[in-house]
Structures are given as C-alpha cells and as structure tokens.
C-alpha positions, 0 to 999 in steps of 0.5 A: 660490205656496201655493193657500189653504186654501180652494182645497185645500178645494174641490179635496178630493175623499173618498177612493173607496177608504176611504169612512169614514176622512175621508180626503180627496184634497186635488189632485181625484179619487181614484186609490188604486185605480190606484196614485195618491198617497194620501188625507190626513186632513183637519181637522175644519173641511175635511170639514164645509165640504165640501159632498158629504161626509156 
C-alpha cells in the first residue's frame, strides 16, 4: 500500500542540512548530518502546503 500524497506531505520535514534548497525529507526528521537518506526536492504544491516551510 502507497501512503497518499497528503501523508508524504504531512510527513515531509525540510532538510536541516540544506536550509534554502526546498529540499525536503518526505519519511520525518533529517538525518544527513548523521549519514541518513538524502532530502528529495518537493513540488512546488508540497512546499507551500507545508505549514512550517517559509
């Protein structure tokens, strides 16, 4: 089963690492300081959902 669209989004966390990209860690927290999987860049539509991106 594929968690919808809106799951990933409320999941997606922005990258601590990369603060300006718009890179985006769609499974929670960041962990690229600690060799964790990589941010992904979100669509336009997902980073202004997002309530804490600016």
């Amino acid at each position: 089963m594929h968690p919808s669209e809106h799951d990933l989004t409320d999941a997606a966390v922005p990258c601590a690492a990369r603060p300006s990209t718009g890179f985006l860690h769609l499974d929670g927290a960041c962990r690229c300081f600690f060799g964790g999987p990589p941010p992904e860049f979100a669509p336009a539509r997902a980073l202004s959902e997002l309530s804490h991106a600016s």
